[in-house]
C-alpha positions in Angstrom: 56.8 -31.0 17.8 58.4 -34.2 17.9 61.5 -36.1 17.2 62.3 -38.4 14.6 65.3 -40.9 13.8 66.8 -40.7 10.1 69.7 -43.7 9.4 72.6 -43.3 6.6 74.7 -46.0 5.7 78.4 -44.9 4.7 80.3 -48.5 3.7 80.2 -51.0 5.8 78.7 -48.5 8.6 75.7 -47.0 9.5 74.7 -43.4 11.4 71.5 -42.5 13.2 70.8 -39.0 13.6 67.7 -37.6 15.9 66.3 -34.4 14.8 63.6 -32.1 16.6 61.0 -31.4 14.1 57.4 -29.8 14.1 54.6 -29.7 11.5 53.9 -26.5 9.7 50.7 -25.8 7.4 51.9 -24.4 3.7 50.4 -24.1 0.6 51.0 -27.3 -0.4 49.6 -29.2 2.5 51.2 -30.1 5.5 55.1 -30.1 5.9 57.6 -30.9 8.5 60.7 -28.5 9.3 63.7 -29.5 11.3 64.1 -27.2 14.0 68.4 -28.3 15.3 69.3 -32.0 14.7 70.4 -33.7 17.7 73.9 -35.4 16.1 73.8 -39.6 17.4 71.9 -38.7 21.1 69.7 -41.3 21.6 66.5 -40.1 23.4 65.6 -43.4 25.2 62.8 -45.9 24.2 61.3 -45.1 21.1 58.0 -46.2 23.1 59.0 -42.9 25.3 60.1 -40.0 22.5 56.5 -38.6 22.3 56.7 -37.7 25.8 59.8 -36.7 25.6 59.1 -34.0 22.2 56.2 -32.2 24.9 58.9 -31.8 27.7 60.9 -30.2 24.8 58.7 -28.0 23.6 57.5 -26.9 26.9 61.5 -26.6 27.6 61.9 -24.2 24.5 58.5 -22.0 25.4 60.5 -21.1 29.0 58.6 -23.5 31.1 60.1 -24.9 34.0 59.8 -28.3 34.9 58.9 -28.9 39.0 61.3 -32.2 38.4 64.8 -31.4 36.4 65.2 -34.0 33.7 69.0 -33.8 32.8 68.1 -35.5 29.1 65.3 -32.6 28.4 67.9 -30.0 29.4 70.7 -31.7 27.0 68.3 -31.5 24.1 67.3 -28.3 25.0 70.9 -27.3 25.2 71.3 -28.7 21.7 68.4 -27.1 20.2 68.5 -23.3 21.7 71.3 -22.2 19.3 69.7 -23.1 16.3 66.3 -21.2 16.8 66.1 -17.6 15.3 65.8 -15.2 17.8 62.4 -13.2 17.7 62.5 -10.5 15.6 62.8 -7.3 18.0 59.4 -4.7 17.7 59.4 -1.2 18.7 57.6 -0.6 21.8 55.5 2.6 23.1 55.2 3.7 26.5 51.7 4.5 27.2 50.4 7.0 30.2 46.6 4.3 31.4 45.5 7.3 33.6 45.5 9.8 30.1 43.6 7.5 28.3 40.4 8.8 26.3 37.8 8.1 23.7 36.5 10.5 21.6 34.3 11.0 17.9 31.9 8.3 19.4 29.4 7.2 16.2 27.0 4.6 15.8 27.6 2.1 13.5 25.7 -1.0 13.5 22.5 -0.1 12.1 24.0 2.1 9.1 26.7 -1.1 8.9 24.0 -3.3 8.1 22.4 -1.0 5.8 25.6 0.0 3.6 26.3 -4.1 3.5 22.5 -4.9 2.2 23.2 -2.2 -0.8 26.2 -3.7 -1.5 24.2 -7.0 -1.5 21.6 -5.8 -3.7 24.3 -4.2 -6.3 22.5 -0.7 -6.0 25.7 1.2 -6.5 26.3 -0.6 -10.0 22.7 -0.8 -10.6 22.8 3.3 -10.3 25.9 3.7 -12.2 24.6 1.5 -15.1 21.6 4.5 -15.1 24.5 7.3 -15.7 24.8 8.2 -12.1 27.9 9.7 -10.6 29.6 8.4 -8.1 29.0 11.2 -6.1 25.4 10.5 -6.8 25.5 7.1 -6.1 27.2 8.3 -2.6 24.2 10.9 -2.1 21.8 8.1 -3.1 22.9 6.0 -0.8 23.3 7.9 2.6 19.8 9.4 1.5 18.1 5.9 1.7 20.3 4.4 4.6 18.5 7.8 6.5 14.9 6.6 5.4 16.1 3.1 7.2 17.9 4.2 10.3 16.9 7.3 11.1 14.0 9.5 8.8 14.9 13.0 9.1 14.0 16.1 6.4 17.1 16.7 3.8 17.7 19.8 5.7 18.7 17.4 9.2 19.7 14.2 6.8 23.7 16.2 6.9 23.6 16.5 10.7 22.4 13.1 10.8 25.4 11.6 8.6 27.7 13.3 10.7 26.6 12.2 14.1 26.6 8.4 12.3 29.5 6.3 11.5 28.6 6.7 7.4 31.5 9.0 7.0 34.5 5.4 8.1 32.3 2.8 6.3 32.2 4.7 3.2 35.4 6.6 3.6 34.3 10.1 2.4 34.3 13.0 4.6 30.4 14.5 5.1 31.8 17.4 6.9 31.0 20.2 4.1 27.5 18.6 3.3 24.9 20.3 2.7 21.0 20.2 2.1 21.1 21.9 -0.7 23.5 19.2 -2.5 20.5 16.7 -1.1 18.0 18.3 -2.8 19.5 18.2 -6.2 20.4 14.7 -6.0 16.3 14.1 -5.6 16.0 16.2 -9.3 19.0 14.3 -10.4 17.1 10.8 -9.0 13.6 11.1 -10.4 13.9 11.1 -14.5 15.8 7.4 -13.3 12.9 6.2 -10.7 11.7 3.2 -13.5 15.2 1.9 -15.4 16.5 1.9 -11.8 13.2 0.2 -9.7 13.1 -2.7 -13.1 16.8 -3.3 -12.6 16.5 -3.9 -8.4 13.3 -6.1 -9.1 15.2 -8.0 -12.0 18.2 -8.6 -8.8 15.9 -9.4 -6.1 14.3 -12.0 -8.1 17.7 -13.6 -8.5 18.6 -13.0 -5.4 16.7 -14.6 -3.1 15.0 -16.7 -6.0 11.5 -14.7 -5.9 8.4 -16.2 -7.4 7.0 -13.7 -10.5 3.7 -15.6 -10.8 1.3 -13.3 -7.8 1.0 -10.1 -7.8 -0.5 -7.7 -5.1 -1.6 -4.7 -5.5 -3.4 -1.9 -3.4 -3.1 1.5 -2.4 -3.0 4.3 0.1 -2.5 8.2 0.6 0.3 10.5 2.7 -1.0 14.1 2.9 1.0 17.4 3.1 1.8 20.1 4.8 1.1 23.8 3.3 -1.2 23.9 0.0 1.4 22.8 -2.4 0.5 25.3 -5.0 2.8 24.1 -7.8 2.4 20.1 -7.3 -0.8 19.5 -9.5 -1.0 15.9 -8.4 -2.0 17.4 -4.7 -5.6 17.2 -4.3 -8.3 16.7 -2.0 -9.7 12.9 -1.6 -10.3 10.4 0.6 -7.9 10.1 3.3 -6.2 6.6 4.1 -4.5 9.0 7.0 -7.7 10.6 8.6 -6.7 13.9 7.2 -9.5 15.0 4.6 -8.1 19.0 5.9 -4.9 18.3 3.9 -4.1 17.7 0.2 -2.5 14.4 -0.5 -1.2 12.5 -3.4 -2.5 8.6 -3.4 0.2 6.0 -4.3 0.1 2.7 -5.9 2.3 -0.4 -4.9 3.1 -3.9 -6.1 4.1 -6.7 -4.2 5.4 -10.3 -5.1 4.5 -12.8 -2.3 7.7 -12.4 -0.4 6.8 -9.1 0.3 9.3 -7.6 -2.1 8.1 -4.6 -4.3 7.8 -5.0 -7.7 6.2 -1.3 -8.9 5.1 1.6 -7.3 3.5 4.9 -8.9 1.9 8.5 -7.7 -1.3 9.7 -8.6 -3.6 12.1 -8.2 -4.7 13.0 -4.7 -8.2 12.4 -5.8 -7.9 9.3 -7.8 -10.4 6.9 -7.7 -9.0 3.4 -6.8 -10.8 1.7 -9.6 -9.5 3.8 -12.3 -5.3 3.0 -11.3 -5.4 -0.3 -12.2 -5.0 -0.2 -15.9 -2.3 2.4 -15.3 -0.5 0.0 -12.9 -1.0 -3.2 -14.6 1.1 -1.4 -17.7 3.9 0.0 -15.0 4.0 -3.6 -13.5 4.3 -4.8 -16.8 7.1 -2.4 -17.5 9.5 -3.2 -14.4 8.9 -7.4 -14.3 8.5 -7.6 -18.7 6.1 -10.3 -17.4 2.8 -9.9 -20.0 0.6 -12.4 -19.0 0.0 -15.8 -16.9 0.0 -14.1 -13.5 -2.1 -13.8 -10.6 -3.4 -10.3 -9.5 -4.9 -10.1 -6.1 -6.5 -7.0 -5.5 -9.2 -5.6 -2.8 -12.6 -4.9 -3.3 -11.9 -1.4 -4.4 -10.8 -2.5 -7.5 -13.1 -5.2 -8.0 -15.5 -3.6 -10.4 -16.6 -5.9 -13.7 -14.2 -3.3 -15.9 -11.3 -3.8 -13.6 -11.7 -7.7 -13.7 -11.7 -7.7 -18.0 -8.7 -5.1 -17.4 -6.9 -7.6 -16.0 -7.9 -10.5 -18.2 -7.7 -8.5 -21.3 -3.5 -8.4 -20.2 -3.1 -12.0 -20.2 -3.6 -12.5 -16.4 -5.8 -14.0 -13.8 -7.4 -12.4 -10.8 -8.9 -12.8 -7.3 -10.2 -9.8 -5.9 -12.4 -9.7 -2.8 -16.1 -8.7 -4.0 -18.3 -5.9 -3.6 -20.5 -5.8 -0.6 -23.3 -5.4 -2.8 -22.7 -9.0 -4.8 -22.9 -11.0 -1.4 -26.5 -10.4 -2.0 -26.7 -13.3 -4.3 -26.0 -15.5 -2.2 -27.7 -14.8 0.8 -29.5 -18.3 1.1 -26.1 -20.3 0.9 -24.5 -18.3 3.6 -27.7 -19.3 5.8 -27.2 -23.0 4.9 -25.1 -24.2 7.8 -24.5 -27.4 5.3 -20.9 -27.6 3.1 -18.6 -25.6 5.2 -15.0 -25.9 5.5 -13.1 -24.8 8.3 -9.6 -22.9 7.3 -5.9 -24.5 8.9 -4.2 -21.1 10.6 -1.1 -21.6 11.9 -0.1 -19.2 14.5 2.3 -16.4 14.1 5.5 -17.5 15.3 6.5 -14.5 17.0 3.3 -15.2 19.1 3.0 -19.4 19.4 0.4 -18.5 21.9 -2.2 -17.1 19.7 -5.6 -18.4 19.5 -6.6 -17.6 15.8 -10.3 -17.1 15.3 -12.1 -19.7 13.1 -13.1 -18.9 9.3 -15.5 -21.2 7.2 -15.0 -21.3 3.9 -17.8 -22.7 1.2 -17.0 -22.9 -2.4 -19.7 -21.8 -5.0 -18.8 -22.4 -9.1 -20.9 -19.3 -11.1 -20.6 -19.5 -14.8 -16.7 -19.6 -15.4 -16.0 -18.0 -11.8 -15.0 -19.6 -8.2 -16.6 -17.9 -5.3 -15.4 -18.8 -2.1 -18.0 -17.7 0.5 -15.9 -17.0 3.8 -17.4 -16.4 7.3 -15.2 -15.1 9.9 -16.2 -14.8 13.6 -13.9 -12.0 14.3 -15.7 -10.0 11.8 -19.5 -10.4 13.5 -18.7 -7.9 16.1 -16.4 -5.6 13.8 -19.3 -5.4 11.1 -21.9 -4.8 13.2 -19.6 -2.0 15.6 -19.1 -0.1 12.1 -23.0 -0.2 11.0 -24.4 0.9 13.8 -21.6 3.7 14.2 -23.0 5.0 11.2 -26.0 4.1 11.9 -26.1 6.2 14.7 -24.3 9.3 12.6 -26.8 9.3 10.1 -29.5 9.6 12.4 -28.2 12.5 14.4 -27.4 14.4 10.8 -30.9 13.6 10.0 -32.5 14.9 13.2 -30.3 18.0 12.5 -31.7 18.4 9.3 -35.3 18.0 10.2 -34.4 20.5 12.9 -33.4 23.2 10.4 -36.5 22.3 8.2 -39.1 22.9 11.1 -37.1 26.1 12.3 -37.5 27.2 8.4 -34.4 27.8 8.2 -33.8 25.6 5.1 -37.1 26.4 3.1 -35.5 25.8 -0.8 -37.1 22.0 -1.4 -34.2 21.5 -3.9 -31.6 22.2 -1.2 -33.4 20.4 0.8 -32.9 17.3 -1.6 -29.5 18.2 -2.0 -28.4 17.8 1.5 -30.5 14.6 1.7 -28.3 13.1 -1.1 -25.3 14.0 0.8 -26.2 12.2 3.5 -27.4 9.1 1.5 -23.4 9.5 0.0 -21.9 9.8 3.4 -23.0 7.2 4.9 -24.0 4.9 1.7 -23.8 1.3 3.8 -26.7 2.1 6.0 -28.9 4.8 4.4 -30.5 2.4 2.5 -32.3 0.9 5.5 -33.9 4.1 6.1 -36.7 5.7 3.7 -36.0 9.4 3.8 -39.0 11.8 2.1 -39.5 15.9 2.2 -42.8 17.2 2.5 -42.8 21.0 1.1 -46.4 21.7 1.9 -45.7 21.1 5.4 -42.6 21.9 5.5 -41.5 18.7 7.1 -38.8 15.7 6.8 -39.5 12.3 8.1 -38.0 8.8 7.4 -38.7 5.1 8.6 -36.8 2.2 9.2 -37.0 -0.6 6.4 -36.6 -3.8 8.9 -36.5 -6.3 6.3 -33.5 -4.7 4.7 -31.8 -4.3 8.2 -32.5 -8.1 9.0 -31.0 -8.9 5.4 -27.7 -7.1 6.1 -27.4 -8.2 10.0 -27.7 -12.2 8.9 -24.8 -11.2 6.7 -22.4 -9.4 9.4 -18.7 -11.7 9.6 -19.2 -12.8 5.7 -17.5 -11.6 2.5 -17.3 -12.9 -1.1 -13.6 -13.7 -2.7 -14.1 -14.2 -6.7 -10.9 -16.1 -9.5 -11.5 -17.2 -12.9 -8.9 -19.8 -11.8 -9.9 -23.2 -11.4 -7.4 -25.1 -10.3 -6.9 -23.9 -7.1 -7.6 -25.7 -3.8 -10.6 -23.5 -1.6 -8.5 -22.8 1.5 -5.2 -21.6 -1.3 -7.8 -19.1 -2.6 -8.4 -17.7 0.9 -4.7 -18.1 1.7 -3.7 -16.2 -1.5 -6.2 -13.7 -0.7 -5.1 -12.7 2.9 -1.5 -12.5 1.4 -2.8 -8.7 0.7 -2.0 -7.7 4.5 1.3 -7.7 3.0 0.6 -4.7 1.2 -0.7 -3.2 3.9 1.9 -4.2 6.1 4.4 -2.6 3.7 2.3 0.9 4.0 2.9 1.1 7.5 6.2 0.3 7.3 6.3 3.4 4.4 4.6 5.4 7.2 6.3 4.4 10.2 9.4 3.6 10.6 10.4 5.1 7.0 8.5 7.8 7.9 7.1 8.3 4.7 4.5 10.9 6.1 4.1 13.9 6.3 5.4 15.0 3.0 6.8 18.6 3.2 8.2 18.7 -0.7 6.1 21.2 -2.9 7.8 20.3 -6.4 5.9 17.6 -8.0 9.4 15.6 -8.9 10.7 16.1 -5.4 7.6 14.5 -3.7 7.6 11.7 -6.3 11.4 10.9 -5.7 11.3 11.5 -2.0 8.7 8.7 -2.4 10.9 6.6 -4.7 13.5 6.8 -2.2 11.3 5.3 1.1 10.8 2.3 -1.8 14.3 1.8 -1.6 14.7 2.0 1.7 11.4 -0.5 2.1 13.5 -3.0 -0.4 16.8 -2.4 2.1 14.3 -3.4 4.9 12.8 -6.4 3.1 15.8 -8.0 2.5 17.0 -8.1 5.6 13.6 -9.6 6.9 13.6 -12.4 4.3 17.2 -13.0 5.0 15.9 -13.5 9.3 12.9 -15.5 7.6 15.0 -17.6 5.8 17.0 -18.7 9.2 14.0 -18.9 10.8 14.5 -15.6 13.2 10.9 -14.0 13.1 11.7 -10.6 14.0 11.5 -6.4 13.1 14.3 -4.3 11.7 12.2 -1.8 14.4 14.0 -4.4 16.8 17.0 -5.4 15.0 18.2 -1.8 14.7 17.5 -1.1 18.2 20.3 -3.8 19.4 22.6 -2.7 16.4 23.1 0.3 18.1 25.4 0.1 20.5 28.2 -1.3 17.9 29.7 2.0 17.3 32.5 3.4 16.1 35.3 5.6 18.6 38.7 6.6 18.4 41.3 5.5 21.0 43.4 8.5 22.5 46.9 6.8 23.4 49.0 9.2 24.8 52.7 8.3 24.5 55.0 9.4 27.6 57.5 10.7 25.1 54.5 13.4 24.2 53.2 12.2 21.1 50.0 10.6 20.9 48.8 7.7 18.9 45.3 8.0 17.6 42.9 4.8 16.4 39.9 4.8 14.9 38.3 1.7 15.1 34.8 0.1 15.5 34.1 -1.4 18.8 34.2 -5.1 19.6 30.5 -6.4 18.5 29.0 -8.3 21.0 27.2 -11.9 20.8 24.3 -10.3 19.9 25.8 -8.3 17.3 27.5 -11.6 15.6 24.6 -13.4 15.8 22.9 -10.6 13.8 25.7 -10.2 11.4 26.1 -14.2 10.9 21.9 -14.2 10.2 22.4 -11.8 7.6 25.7 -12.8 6.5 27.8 -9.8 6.5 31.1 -9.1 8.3 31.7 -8.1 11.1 34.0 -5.7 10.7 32.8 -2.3 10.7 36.1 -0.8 9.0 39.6 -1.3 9.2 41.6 0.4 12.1 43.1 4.1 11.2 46.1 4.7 12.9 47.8 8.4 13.2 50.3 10.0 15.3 50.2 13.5 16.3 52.1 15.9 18.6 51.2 16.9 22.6 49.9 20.3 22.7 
């Protein structure tokens, strides 16, 4: 507010008039509007009139000055009429000591969650599949459950209800039931693949994703009950240390990020080396990338058919080789001559952490790199697990000779037979030991083949990566190849906090879409990593949702003295910590907009 002089000339005369003006922002930029003109009072000095337009507008707020100024008062006198009065507003008595909160919900974690799907487009990427809203709801509040808090469909409604779900979406869960949950799963899985190709095609715009590596692994989540009608569960080797249980073995696909790319179900008792045709054609369905990338797979899968698999699509590989294939080069991994020490930066949610050295040596075999890799930390760990089963073989083996002298094995053939299946059980040190059957006796013996032992031992801490591509530096091949733990990291996080495991479906389709459905959530939970990541906050949703959780959402019981009572439902105030969060991953803040309602004292 200030004051300003305007001059009109009338003939031979001329008029100065003083108005009061202040500066008001409009569409148009900046404006000034007269608040009362002051006719021909001069103000003083125009040296002075700044001071003079504060002591007015302090004048006009109702402040009192501790030393009267009889030309403020004038101009105040002068410019009081011509304000507006403030509008009047309705007032409502409230009774503090009757006060009360009530419908308490937690909000911040599924807030979060509902504002990443949003991100992502899920809802129109769903109804572009033929989905139902309704669906698309269902769909929804099933995955944000996988995120927040797992639960069975038969809890997931009591969940929802005790959650603040019901204000962000603005539908009311009250009559929902598990048996509406279930049928959204049958609804869900004949759309698992248009809808899993049209997230990977958003993510990669996204957050600007690089399509060029692919890694690709696998891993098992057992049952409970026999699971009768579900023909993929089977009996195999357990991931999950649970060879009592059947269990189906899934298939997943990352991109270097972390973000997942395909995913499929197989059999319980699939062999890892036969998936990867299978999953190179479903990777190929969800990117429509058929050839020029990278596959990085574990030794598993690093059989000779596996590796033309994957050339025979267009693409390159590096896989981590078979135990067996170090063998070949046993007298460069003694040379202590050519090695390479690999840079490791330190985690940096641990600055403080002493990495343990690997050596790296390249070797060029036919149109193949090898990098040989030794790794301290792995000395102790190798030679832990051989002589673990070491030690196992030789107690089933003194068992067995135990049951030969007593005669209570006397078929040779059986004999044999249980021989092989300890040679098969534990295959990476049975071949140090010479086992033989003597029938005439009857009798079982074996002997320790040192030289064999010795062989093996010098090669405890190594292993053998293999790529048919050239161009690429020897410590990038080793950092491309540890970029696996990503897979691994995202099957505990299936497990875990998704809760993935146990499955308790029966149905075939239901266990396959209750699968589908962690994936979502595990794409929910990858974003908002990579958006942390990308502001360099190197932290868990495990942590993030922990301090979400106090933003929740109440409603304020006002009670009116003239017996009515005003009710609103609003989300809390979110503190620093909540902002900060909400700035990282930029969403809003605001959980929902205040619901007012006015009922009647009992």
């Amino acid at each position: 507010m200030y004051l300003r002089r305007t001059t009109r000339r009338v003939g031979d005369k001329t008029y100065q008039n003083y108005l009061l003006v202040e500066s008001i922002a409009t569409p148009k930029g900046p404006r000034q509007r007269v608040i009362c003109s002051l006719g021909a009072l001069a103000p003083g000095p125009k040296d002075e009139w700044l001071g003079t337009a504060r002591r007015l507008h302090a004048a006009l707020a109702g402040q009192t000055a501790l030393v009267p100024d009889t030309a403020v008062e004038v101009l105040t006198a002068r410019a009081r009429p011509r304000r507006p009065p403030p509008a009047a507003s309705p007032g409502v008595t409230i009774d503090p000591e009757r006060v009360t909160f009530e419908d308490e919900r937690e909000a911040g974690p599924v807030h979060v969650g509902h504002q990443m799907w949003r991100m992502l487009q899920l809802d129109t990427i769903l109804a572009d599949a033929g989905l139902s809203r309704r669906a698309r709801l269902l769909t929804e509040v099933m995955t944000l459950n996988r995120l927040v808090h797992p639960a069975a469909e038969h809890a997931m409604p009591d969940w929802i209800r005790r959650t603040a779900l019901a204000d962000i979406v603005g539908t009311d869960f009250t009559a929902l039931s598990d048996e509406a949950l279930y049928r959204n799963l049958d609804r869900l899985h004949p759309q698992r693949a248009r809808l899993e190709q049209a997230l990977a095609a958003r993510e990669r715009t996204l957050f600007n994703l690089d399509d060029t590596l692919y890694l690709y692994d696998l891993t098992s989540t057992y049952f409970e009950g026999q699971c009768p009608r579900n023909p993929q569960a089977k009996r195999g080797y357990s991931r999950d240390h649970r060879p009592d249980c059947k269990q189906v073995v899934i298939g997943l696909v990352l991109d270097r990020d972390g973000f997942p790319k395909a995913h499929e179900v197989f059999d319980g008792n699939r062999v890892d080396q036969t998936t990867v045709d299978d999953m190179l054609t479903r990777l190929e369905e969800r990117t429509g990338r058929r050839s020029g990338a990278t596959v990085v797979v574990d030794r598993g899968m690093a059989f000779a058919a596996n590796l033309a698999q994957i050339r025979a699509r267009g693409h390159h590989y590096l896989v981590a080789a078979r135990y067996p294939e170090r063998g070949a080069h046993q007298d460069a991994f003694a040379d202590d001559a050519d090695w390479a020490e690999v840079l490791r930066v330190p985690s940096p949610r641990n600055p403080g952490q002493k990495k343990t050295r690997v050596l790296i040596k390249r070797q060029t075999v036919g149109d193949e790199v090898h990098i040989l890799c030794r790794s301290e930390a792995r000395i102790e760990k190798d030679r832990a697990i051989r002589d673990t089963h070491e030690q196992r073989l030789l107690t089933d083996l003194r068992k067995l000779q135990a049951r030969v002298a007593s005669g209570r094995l006397r078929d040779g053939a059986k004999v044999q037979e249980a021989i092989g299946r300890l040679k098969e059980r534990y295959s990476r040190v049975a071949r140090y030991y010479a086992i033989t059957y003597d029938a005439a006796t009857p009798a079982l013996s074996w002997t320790e083949q040192a030289e064999k032992k010795a062989a093996a031992s010098a090669l405890d801490g190594t292993y053998l990566l293999k790529t048919d591509r050239q161009d690429l530096a020897d410590d990038e091949i080793w950092h491309l190849y540890i970029l696996l733990t990503r897979v691994e990291a995202a099957f505990r996080a299936l497990k875990s906090p998704l809760m993935e495991r146990p499955i308790f479906h029966h149905l075939e389709h239901r266990v396959q879409t209750h699968i589908f459905l962690c994936v979502l959530a595990y794409h929910l939970l990858v974003a908002i990593e990579k958006r942390c990541l990308d502001h360099g906050w190197h932290t868990s949703w495990a942590t993030l949702r922990e301090q979400l959780s106090t933003h929740q959402v109440a409603t304020v019981v006002l009670p009116a003295i003239d017996g009515r009572i005003l009710k609103i439902r609003k989300a809390s105030t979110p503190d620093d910590v909540h902002r900060e969060i909400y700035r990282v991953l930029q969403i809003p803040h605001e959980v929902m907009k205040p619901v007012k309602t006015w009922t009647k004292s009992r």
